[in-house]
C-alpha positions as CSV (number, residue, x, y, z in Angstrom):
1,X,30.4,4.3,49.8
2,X,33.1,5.8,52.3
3,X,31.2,5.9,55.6
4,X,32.1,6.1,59.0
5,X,30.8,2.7,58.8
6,X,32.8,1.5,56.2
7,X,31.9,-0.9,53.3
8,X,33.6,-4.2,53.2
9,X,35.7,-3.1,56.6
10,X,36.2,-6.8,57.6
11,X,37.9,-8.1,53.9
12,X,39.9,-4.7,53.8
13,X,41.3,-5.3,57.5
14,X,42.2,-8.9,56.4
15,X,44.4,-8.1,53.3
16,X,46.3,-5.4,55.4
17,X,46.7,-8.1,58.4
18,X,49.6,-9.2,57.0
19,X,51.8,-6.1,56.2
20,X,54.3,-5.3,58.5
21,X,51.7,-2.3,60.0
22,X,54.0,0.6,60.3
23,X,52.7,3.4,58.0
24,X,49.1,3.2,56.2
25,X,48.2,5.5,53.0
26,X,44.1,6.1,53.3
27,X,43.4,8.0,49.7
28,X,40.5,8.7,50.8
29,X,39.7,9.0,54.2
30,X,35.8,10.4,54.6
31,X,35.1,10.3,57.8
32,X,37.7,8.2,58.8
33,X,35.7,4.3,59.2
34,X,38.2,2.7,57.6
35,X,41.3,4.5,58.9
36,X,40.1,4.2,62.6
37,X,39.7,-0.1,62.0
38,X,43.5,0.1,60.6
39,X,44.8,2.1,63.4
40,X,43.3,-0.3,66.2
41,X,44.3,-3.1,64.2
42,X,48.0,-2.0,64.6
43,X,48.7,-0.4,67.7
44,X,52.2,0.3,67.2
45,X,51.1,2.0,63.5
46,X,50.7,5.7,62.2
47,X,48.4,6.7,59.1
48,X,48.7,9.7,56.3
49,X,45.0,10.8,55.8
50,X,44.2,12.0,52.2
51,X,40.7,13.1,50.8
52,X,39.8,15.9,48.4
53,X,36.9,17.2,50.5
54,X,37.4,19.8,52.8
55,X,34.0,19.2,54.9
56,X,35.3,14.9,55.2
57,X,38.6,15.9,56.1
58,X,37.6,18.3,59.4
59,X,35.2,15.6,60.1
60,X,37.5,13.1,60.2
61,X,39.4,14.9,62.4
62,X,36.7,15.1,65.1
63,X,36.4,11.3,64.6
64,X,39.8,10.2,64.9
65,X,40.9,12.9,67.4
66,X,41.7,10.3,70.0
67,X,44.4,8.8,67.9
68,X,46.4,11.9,67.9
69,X,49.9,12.4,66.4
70,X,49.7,8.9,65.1
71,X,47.2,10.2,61.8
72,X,48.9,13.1,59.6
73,X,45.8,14.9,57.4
74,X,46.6,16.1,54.0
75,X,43.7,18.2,51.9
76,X,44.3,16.7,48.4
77,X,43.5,14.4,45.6
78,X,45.2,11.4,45.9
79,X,46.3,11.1,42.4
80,X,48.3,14.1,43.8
81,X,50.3,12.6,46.7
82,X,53.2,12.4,44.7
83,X,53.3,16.6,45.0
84,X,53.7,16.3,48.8
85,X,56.6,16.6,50.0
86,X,57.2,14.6,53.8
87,X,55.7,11.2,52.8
88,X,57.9,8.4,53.8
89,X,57.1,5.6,51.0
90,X,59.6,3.7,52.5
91,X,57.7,3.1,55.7
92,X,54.4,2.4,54.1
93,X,52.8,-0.8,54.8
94,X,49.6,-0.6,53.0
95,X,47.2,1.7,50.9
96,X,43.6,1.9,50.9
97,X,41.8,3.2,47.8
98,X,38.0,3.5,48.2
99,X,36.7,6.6,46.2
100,X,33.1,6.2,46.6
101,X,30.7,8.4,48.5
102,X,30.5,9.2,52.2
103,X,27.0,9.1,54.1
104,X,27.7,12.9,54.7
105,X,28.7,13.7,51.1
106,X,24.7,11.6,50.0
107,X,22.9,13.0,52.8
108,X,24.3,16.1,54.3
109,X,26.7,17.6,51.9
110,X,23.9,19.8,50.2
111,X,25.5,19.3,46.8
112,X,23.6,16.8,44.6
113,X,25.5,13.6,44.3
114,X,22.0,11.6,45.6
115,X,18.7,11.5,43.4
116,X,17.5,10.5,46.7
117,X,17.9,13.6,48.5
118,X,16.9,16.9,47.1
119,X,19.6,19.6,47.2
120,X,21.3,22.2,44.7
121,X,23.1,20.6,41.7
122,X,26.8,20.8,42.9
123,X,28.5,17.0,43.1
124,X,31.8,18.7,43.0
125,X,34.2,16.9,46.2
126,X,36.8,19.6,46.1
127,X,34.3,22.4,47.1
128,X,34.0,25.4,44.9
129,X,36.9,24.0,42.2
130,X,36.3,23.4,38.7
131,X,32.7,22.9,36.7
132,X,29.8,22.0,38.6
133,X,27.2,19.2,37.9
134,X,24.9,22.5,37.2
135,X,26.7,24.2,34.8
136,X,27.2,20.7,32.9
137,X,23.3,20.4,33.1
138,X,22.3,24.2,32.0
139,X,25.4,25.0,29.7
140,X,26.5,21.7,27.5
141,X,25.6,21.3,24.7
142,X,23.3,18.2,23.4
143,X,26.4,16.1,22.4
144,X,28.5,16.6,25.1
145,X,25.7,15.5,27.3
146,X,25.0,12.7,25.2
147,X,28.7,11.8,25.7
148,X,29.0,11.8,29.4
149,X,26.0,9.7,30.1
150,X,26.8,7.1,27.6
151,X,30.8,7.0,28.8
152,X,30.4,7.0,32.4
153,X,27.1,6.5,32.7
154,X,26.4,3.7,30.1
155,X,23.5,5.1,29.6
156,X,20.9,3.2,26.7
157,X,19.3,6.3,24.2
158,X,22.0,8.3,25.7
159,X,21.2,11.0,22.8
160,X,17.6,10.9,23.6
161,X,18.3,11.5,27.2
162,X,20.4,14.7,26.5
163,X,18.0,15.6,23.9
164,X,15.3,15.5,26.8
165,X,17.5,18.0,29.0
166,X,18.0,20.5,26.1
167,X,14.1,20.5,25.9
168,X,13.6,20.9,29.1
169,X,16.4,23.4,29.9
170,X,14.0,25.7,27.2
171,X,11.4,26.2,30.4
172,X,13.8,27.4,33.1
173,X,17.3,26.3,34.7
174,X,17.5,22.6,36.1
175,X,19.0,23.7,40.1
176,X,18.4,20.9,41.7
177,X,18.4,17.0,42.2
178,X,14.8,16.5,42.4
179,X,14.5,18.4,39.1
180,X,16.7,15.7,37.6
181,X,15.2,12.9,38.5
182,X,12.1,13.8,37.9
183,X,13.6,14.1,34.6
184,X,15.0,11.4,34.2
185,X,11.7,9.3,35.6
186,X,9.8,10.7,33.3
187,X,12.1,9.6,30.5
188,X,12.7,5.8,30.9
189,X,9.2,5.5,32.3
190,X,10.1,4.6,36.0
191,X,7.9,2.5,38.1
192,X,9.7,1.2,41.1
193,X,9.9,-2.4,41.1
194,X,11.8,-4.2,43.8
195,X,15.4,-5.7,42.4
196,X,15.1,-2.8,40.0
197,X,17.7,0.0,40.2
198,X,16.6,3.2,39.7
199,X,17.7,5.1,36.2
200,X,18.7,8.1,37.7
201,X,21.9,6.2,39.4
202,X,23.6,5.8,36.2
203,X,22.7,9.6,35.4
204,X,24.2,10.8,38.7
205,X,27.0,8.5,38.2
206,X,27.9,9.5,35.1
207,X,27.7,13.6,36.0
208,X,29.7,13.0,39.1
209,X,32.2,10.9,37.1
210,X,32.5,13.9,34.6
211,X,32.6,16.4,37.2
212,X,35.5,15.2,39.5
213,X,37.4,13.4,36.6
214,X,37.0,10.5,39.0
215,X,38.8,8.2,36.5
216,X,41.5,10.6,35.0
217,X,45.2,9.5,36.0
218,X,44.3,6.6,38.5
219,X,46.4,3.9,36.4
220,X,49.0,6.4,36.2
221,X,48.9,6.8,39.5
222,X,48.7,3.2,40.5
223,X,51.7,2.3,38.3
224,X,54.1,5.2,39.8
225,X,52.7,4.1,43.5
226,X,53.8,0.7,42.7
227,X,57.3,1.7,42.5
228,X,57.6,4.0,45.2
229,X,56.2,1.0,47.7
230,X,58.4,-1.5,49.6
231,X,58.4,-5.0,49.2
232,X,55.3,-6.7,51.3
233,X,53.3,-3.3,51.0
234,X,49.8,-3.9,49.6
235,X,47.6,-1.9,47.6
236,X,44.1,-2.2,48.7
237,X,41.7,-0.5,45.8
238,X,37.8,-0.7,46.5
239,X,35.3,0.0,43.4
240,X,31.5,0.4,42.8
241,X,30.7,0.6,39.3
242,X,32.0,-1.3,36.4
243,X,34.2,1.7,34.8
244,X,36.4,1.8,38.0
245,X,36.6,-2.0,38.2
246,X,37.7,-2.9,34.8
247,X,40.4,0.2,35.1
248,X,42.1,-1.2,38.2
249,X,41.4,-4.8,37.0
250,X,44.2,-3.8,34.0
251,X,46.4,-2.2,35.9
252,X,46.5,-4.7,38.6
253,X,46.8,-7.3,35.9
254,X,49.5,-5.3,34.3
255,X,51.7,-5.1,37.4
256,X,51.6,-8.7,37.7
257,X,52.9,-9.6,34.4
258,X,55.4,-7.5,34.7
259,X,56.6,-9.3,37.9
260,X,56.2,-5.9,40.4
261,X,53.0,-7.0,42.2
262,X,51.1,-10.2,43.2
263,X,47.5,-10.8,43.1
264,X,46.4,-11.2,46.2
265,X,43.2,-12.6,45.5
266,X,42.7,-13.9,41.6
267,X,39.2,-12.6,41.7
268,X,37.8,-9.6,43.8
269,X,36.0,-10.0,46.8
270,X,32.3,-9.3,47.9
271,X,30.8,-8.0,50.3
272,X,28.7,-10.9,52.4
273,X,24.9,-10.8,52.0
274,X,24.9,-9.7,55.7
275,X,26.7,-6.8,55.0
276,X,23.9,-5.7,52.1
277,X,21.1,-6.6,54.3
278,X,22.7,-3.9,56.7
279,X,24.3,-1.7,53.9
280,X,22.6,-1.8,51.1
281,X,25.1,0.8,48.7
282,X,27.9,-1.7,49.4
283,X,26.2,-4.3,47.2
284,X,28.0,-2.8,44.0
285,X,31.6,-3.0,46.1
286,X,34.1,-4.7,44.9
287,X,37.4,-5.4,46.4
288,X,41.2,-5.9,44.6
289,X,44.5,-6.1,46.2
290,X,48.0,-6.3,45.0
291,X,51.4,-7.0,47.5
292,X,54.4,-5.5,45.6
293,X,57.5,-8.1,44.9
């Protein structure tokens, strides 16, 4: 989760502590938590903003006004950077990766990504762009349903899952979030039980996943960041479900074998038990880092 109280902010300031601290790369900025910590970290440093969202990047904005000229914003995927022309890779320091969710995006946003709150079914991050989470709901078909739940979702009786949807899609349109997870309650039998995680988190997961083709060209565009980065400059890539974390894993791995990167840490890092007490999304966070050779 990208928050303006960001997840695992003091392990993320601690890799980057020992870049040179001239130019940060935030991918994905939200509402600027982690970008603000990196910018009073290093004085003397400037920072390229990036995020898909429209709605995170004005708000970031607001947040980081007082930083001025020091923060340039760009409105874009960051698996697109390469596109933009003006980005001095020879500059950049370090690169923060941390693609999940903002507390606006789960609370405010009104487009779905929660089961907890009840909005329209939307869970697209650039707004208005490509297929929505409710026209993969109403429109697909029973095994293309059954596809995306059990690929991103990892999802048990996938097929019986999407079979329930096509039945219940037979009554009426399914608009919103509450519909879905009362859905998907029904179907695995939920009873809340504490230490239990809630089915319709792997369901949302896997739609949002679909929807924002949240894992399409990130080891490409790890590998071609890698050799656009200077020596020194690390690569600081945070995770939250086990898809995204064995992708980066690889491709971490795979720079390091072939002599362009070092591990920074050999195994990712956690956030404390404090930090869950206080935050309890970050639990799922995982942290990986790279310094280029």
């Amino acid at each position: 989760m990208n928050s303006h109280y960001p997840v695992m902010n003091n392990e993320v300031i601690s890799v980057l502590r020992d870049s040179d601290g001239d130019l940060f790369l935030d991918c994905t900025v939200g509402m600027g938590g982690h970008a603000s910590l990196i910018l009073d970290e290093f004085p003397g440093s400037e920072l390229i903003a990036i995020d898909a969202d429209s709605e995170s990047i004005e708000m970031a904005k607001v947040n980081m006004a007082s930083y001025g000229d020091r923060v340039r914003f760009i409105l874009t995927r960051f698996t697109r950077i390469f596109e933009i022309d003006g980005v001095e890779w020879d500059r950049i320091s370090g690169v923060l990766v941390d693609p999940g969710l903002s507390v606006y995006q789960i609370k405010s946003s009104g487009r779905g990504f929660s089961h907890s709150e009840d909005s329209r079914l939307d869970m697209r991050k650039e707004i208005g762009k490509g297929i929505s989470a409710h026209e993969v709901v109403n429109k697909f078909t029973e095994k293309e349903l059954s596809e995306i739940f059990e690929k991103y979702g990892e999802i048990r009786n996938a097929k019986g899952f999407a079979k329930r949807i096509i039945e219940r899609r037979l009554f009426g349109a399914i608009d919103t979030s509450e519909q879905l997870r009362k859905i998907t309650e029904d179907f695995f039998g939920w009873r809340p039980k504490r230490g239990r995680t809630h089915p319709a988190a792997r369901v949302f997961q896997a739609l949002r996943i679909y929807v924002n083709d949240e894992l399409g060209g990130i080891s490409e565009f790890i590998e071609t960041l890698s050799g656009n980065l200077k020596k020194g400059a690390r690569i600081v890539f945070l995770t939250f479900h086990s898809l995204e974390d064995r992708m980066i894993k690889e491709v971490f791995r795979k720079l390091k074998n072939s002599g362009i990167a070092e591990l920074i840490k050999p195994f990712p890092m956690k956030p404390t038990d404090e930090e869950v007490m206080l935050n309890n999304p970050s639990r799922s966070a995982k942290l990986r880092a790279v310094e280029i050779l």
